[in-house]
N, C-alpha and C positions, 0 to 999 in steps of 0.2 A: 825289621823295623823296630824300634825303638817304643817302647810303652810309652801310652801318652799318659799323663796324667791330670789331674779334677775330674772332671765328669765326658772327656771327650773321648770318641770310640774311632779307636780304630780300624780303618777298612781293611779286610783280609784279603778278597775279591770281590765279583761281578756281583755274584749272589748273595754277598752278605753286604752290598752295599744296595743293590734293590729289597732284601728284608728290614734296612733298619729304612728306607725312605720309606715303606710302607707303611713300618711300626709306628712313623711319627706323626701319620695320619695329619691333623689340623697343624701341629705347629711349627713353629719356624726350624728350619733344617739349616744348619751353616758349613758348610763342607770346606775344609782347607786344604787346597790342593800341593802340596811341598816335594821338596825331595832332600835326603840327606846328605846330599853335598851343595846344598844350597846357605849360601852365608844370612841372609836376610829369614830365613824361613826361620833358622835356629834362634835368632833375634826374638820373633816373639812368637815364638813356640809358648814361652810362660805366660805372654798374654793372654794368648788362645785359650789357653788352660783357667785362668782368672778368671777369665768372661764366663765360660762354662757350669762353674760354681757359681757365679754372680747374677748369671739369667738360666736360670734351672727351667726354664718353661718350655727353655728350647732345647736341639738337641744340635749338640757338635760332634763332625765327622772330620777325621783325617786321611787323608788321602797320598799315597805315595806313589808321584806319578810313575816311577820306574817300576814297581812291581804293579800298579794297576793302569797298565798303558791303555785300555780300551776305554775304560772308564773317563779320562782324561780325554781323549780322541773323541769321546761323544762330544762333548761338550764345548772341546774346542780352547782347551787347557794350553796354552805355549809357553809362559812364564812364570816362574815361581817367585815368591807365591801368590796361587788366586785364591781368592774366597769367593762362591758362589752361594748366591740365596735360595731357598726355595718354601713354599709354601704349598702345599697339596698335590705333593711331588712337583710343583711348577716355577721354575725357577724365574723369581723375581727380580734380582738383581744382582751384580757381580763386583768386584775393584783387584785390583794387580798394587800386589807392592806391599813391605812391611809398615805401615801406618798403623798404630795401635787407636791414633782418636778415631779414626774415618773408620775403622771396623766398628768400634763400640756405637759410633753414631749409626752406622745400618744395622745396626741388631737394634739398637732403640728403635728405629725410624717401623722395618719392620716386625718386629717380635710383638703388635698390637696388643690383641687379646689371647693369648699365647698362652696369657699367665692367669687367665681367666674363665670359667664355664663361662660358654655361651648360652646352653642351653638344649645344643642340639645335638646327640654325638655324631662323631665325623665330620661334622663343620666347622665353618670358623666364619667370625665377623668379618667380611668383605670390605671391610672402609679401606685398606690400606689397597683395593684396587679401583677403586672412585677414581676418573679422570675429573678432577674437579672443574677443570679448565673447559670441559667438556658438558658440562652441569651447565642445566636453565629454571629460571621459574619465573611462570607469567602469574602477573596479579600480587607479587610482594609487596609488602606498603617500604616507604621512604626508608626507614629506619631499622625492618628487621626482618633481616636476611636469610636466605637460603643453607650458605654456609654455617650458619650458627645451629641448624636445626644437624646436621650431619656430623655433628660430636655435642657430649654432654655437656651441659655446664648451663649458668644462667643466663643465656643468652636464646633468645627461640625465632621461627617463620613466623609470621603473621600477615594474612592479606588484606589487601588495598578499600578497594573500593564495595564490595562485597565480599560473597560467604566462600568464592570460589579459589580453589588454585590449580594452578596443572604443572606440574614436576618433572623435569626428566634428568634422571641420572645415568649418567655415560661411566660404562665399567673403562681400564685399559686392557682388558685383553676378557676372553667370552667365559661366563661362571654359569654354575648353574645355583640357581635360586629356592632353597627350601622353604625358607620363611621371610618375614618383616617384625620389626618391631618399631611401633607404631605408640608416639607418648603425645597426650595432649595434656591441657590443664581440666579439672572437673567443675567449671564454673563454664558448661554450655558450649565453650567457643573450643572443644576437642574435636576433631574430624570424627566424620561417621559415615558416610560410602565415600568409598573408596574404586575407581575404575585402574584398572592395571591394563599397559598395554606393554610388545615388548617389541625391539627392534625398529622402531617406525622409523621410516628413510628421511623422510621431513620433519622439520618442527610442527608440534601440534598447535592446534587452534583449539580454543574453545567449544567453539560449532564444530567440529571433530569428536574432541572427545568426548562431548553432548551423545553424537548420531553413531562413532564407528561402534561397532562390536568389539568388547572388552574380550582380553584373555581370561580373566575373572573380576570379581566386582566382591566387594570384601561391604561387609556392611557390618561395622566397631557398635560395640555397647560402650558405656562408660569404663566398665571392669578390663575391656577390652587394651585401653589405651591407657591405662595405669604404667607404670615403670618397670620395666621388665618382662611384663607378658607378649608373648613368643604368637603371632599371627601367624600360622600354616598356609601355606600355598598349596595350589595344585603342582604338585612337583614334577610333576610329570609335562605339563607345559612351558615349566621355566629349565628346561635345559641346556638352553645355548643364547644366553642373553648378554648382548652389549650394551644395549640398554634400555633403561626401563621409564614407561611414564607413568606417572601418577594424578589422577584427575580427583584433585579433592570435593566432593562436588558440593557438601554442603557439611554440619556441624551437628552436635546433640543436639544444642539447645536453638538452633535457628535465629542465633547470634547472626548479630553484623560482620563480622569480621570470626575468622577459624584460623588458630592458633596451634602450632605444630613444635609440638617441645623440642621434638628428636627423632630418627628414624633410622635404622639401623635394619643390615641385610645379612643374613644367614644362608650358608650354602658355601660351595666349594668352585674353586677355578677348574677350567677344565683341562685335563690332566694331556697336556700337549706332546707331551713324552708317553709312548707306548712301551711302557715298563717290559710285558711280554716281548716284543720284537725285541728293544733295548737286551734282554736276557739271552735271547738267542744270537745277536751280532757281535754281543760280548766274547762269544766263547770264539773267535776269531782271533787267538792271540797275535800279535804283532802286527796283523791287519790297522795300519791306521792312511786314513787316506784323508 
């Protein structure tokens, strides 16, 4: 195979293609599955190349499905060329076909916080698996929304009619959960207990999440829900979460209304591919079924 060149590595085998998805730990992983008789693949081979220098945060893999035919068989590779996404070894999304916009718009779309500490090693910021569609909150006033609180910017939550909210965020596929980060304003109306539930098969009520038994119950200082400070979970109970509610139950200051800058989730998807089995089915050469 042919040296790639910028910053993209190419795959040798089985085993140095589960070392470098491990090495990549949180970030975005872009695998290009080609072969060298393929007319489209050679097309934008230099693109591939470009993007790779151009988004350093992530890491690009090339892939030659004739000399690595298992690797391709796992995953279900039939056309060249595919790009497949992945994210904490968890493959997020895929496309078929030499299209240079529609690649760089998925490496935008997913390469999040890639380029960014989160905070926690071995995590990464969870937004980019938020089913947003899937997202609720009871008690938001008219005008300021849910959605606004689930990216930065100046736009924020704030509820209704009182001090209460209750929150639930629907991952698309199951994560495990290390932390929250958790922003209010310092003028009283910031959250301050916080009830976490996870998986609940219904929507929740108010008189629920009044009465059930929290997974943990977070109780915010001021210093707490500053910008950037990193809320620890019990990690240990957020294992296997689709999704999560949040019952804001009241504020610092015993404000009318609690105001919620922004809230952000740390922690990894869970790792759907069994890298060890993957290792040992690999060495099955020409085994494709």
């Amino acid at each position: 195979m042919a040296a790639a060149t910028g910053n993209v590595i190419v795959i040798e085998n089985d085993s140095h293609f589960l070392s470098e998805m491990t090495k990549a730990g949180a970030k975005l992983v872009v695998v290009d599955f080609m072969a060298v008789w393929c007319g489209p693949c050679k097309n934008i081979a230099p693109t591939f190349s470009k993007l790779s220098t151009e988004y350093s945060a992530a890491v690009f893999l090339k892939v030659d499905v004739d000399k690595c035919e298992d690797i391709a068989a796992r995953y279900g590779v039939s056309s060249m060329p595919t790009f497949l996404f992945f994210k904490g070894k968890v493959k997020v999304d895929e496309m078929s076909g030499a299209d240079p916009k529609k690649l760089k718009e998925k490496i935008i779309k997913w390469i999040g916080d890639s380029d960014s500490d989160v905070g926690v090693k071995g995590h990464m910021d969870l937004g980019t698996f938020i089913n947003k569609s899937g997202c609720e909150c009871l008690n938001e006033s008219d005008d300021y929304h849910l959605p606004a609180a689930l990216a930065k910017g100046p736009d924020y939550l704030e509820s209704d009619c009182d001090e209460q909210l209750l929150v639930t965020i629907a991952f698309n596929q199951a994560v495990k959960l290390h932390s929250l980060k958790i922003q209010g304003p310092d003028d009283g109306r910031g959250p301050k207990t916080v009830k976490l539930f996870t998986n609940h098969p219904n929507s929740m009520d108010f008189d629920s999440a009044e009465n059930f038994q929290a997974v943990q119950t977070l109780e915010l200082t001021p210093d707490d829900i500053k910008d950037d400070v990193i809320t620890p979970l019990k990690f240990v109970k957020f294992q296997n979460v689709n999704s999560l509610t949040l019952f804001f139950q009241n504020n610092q200051g015993g404000e009318e209304t609690t105001v919620l800058e922004y809230i952000g989730f740390i922690g990894s998807p869970l790792d759907s591919t069994n890298m060890e089995e993957f290792k040992r089915v690999a060495g099955k050469k020409g085994d494709r079924h």
